[in-house]
C-alpha positions in Angstrom: -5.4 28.4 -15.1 -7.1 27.0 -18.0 -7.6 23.0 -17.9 -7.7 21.1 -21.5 -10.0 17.9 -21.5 -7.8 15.2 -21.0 -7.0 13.3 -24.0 -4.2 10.6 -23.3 -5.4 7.4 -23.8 -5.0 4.1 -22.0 -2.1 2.6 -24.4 -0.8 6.2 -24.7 -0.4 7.1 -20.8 1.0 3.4 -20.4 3.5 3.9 -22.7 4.5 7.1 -21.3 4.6 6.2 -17.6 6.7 3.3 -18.9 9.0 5.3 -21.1 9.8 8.3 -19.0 9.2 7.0 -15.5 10.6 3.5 -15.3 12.5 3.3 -11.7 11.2 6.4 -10.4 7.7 5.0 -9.9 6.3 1.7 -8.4 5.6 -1.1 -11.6 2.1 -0.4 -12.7 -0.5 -2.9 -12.5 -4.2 -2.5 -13.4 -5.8 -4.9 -11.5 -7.9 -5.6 -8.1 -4.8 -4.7 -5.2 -2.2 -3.2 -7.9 -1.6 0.1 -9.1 -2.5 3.1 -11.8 -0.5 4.9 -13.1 -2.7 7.9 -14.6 -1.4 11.1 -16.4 -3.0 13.7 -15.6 -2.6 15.5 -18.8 -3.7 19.0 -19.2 -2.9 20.2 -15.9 0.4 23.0 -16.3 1.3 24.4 -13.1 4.3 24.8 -10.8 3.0 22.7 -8.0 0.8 19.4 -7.4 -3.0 19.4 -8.4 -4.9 18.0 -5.4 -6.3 14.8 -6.6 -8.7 12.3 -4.9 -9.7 8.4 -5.5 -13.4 7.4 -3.8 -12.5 10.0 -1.4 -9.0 9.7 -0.4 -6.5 12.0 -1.4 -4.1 10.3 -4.2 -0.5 10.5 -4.5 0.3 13.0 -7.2 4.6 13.2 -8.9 6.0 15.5 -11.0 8.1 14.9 -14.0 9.5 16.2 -17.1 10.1 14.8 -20.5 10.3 15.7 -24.6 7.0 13.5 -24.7 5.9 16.6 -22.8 7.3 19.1 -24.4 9.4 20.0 -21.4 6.5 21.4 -19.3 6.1 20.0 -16.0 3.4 17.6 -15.8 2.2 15.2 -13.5 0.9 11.6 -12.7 -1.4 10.3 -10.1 -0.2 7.5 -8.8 -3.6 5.6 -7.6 -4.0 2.3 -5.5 -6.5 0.1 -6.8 -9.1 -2.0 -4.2 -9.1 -5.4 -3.8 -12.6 -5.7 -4.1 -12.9 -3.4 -7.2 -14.5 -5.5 -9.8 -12.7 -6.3 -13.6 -13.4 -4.4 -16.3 -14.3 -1.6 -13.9 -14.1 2.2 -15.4 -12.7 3.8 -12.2 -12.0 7.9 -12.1 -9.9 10.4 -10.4 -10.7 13.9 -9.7 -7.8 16.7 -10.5 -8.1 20.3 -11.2 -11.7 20.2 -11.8 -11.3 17.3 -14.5 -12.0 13.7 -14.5 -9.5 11.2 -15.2 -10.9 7.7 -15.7 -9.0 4.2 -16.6 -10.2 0.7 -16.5 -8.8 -2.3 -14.6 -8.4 -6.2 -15.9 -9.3 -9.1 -13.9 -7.0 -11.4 -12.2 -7.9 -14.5 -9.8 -5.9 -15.0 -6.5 -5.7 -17.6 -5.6 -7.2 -19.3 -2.2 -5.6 -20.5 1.2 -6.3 -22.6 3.8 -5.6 -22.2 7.6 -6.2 -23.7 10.6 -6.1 -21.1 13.9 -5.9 -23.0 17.2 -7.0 -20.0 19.2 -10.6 -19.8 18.2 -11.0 -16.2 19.6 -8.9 -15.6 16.5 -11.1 -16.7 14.2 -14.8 -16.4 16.3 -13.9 -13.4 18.8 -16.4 -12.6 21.3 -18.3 -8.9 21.7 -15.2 -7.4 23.9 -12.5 -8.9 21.5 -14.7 -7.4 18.5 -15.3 -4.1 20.3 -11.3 -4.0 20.8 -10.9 -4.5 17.2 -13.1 -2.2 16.2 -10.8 0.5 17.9 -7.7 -0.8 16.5 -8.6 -0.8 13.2 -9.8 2.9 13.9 -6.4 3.8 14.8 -5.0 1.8 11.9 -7.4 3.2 9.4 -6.4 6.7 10.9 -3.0 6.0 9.9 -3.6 4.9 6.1 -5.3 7.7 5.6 -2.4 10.4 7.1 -1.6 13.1 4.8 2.3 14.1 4.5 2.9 16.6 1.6 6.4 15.7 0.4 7.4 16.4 -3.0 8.9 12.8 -3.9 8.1 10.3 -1.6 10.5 7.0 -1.7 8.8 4.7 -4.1 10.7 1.7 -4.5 11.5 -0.4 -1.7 14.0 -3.1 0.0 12.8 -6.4 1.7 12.6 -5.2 5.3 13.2 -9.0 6.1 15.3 -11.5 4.9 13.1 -15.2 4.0 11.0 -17.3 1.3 7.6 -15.5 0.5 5.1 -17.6 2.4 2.2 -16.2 1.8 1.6 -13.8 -1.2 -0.8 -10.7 -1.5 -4.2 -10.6 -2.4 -5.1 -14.4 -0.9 -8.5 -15.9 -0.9 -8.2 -17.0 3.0 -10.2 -19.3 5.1 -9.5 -19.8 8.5 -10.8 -23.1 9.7 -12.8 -23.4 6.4 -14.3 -20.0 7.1 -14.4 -17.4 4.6 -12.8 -14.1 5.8 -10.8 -11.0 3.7 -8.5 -11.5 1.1 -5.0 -11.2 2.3 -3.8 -7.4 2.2 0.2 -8.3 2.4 2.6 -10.3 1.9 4.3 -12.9 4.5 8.1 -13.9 4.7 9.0 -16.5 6.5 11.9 -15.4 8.7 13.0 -17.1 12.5 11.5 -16.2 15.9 13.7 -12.7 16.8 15.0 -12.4 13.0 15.8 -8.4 12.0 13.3 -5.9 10.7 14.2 -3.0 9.2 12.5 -0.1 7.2 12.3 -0.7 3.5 12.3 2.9 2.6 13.5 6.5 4.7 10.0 7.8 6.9 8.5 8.5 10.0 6.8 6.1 12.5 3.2 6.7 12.7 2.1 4.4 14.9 2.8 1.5 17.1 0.9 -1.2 19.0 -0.5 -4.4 20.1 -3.6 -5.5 18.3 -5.9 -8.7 18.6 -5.3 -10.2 15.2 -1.9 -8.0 13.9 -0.1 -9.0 17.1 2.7 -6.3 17.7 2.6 -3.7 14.7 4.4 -0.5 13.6 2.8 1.8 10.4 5.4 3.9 9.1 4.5 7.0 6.7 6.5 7.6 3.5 4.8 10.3 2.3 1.5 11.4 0.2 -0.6 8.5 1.5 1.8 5.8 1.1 2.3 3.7 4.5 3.5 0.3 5.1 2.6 -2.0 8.2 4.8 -4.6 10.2 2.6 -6.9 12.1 3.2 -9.6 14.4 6.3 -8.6 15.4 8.3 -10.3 18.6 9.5 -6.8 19.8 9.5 -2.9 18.4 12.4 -1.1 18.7 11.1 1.9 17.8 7.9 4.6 18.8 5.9 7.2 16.8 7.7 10.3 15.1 10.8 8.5 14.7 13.1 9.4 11.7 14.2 6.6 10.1 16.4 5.8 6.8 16.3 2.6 4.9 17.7 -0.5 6.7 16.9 1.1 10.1 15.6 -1.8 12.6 11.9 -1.3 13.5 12.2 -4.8 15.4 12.1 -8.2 15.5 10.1 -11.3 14.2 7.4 -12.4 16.0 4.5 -14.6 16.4 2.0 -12.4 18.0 -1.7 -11.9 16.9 -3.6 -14.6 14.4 -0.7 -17.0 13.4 0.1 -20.1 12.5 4.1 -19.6 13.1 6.9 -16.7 13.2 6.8 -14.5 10.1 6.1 -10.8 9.2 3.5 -10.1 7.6 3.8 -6.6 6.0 1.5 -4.3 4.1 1.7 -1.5 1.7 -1.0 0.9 1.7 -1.8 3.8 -1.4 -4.2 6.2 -0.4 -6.2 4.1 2.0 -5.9 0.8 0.0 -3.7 -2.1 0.5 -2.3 -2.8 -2.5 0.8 -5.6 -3.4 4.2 -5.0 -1.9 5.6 -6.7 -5.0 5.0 -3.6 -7.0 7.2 -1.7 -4.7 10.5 -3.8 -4.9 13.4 -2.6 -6.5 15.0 -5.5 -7.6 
């Protein structure tokens, strides 16, 4: 198979994921935590090119269109780090080629909060050890590989509440500076429903130091989400489930200040803004 140089520029692929794509795809957003959507032009062949992102494997969708000329061709769909910097050239590797595409800046903004269990903020050697082997586990998870076709990419609230604390925070916990916030929190009461925001299969589930009770559920080509402090699970790993399933209940276990749910999207090993993923 004979791979052209890819030639689609940055207004070009834009417009295309845009024009032939809208409400099949999460809403693009070049910046630190969003998402790229990156054509990867050139490539004609009957199934996916494997392509990778700073060595994780990204998710890769088909799709057809005039703009194509009715060949199948297909888009990586690439989360962005929240520590990549502005103005950054980033690239993806497909078929042999490089695709690259540059990010804008955007400032989050910070948050202040004040943890009255200090081993929260300050753990000791054992509690750090313990975290260490959790976030193992977790990392484990982000990084799981399922090869569906057309993984579910827009998504339902799984709980009902105000937005309490958005994505992508500046946080300090008692005026400490510690990792931007990777999700987004709603505000829901002590036992309040949780359900799954999209069909998949339970990856995980557990009690962690800082997440509290959590459940990572697998969508498909690299694209998890993550349900933390959670009250109770109702469900373990390998389970089926189909949007609006109950995976539990509110909680307020872990590093918290009150009963919420604090849930994370991940795309290929990076958390990136639940926001994107809504489809309304």
């Amino acid at each position: 198979m004979r791979l052209m140089k890819p030639l689609v520029t940055t207004s070009l692929a834009l417009i295309l994921s845009t024009a032939l794509y809208a409400g099949d795809l999460p809403k693009e957003s070049r910046v630190p935590g969003g998402i790229a959507v990156v054509p990867l032009s050139g490539i004609v062949s009957a199934s996916a090119p494997k392509a990778d992102f700073r060595g994780n494997r990204v998710m890769v969708v088909s799709a057809t269109g005039t703009a194509y000329e009715n060949q199948t061709r297909w888009l990586a769909v690439v989360g962005i780090p929240l520590k990549a910097k502005s103005a950054q050239k980033l690239v993806i590797s497909a078929g042999g080629e490089k695709y690259p595409f540059t990010i804008e800046d955007k400032e989050y903004k910070a948050q202040y909060l004040t943890i009255k269990n200090k081993k929260h903020v300050n753990p000791d050697p054992e509690q750090v050890k313990r975290w260490r082997r959790e976030k193992a586990e977790m990392v484990g998870a982000f990084k799981h590989w399922d090869p569906i076709a057309q993984p579910p990419v827009t998504f339902a609230l799984p709980a009902k509440g105000p937005f309490s604390s958005p994505f992508g925070l500046k946080r300090f916990f008692n005026k400490q500076p510690r990792n931007p916030h990777s999700g987004l929190d709603i505000a829901a009461p002590l036992g309040a429903p949780i359900t799954a925001p999209a069909s998949g299969t339970v990856l995980t589930t557990g009690n962690y130091f800082f997440n509290g009770n959590t459940v990572i559920m697998d969508h498909g080509q690299g694209l998890t989400t993550m349900y933390c402090h959670m009250s109770r699970i109702d469900v373990k790993p390998g389970d089926k489930l189909k949007t609006g399933d109950t995976l539990g209940l509110i909680g307020k276990t872990g590093r918290v200040t009150g009963p919420h749910l604090h849930w994370s999207v991940s795309l290929n090993n990076v958390r990136v803004d639940p926001i994107l993923f809504l489809n309304n």
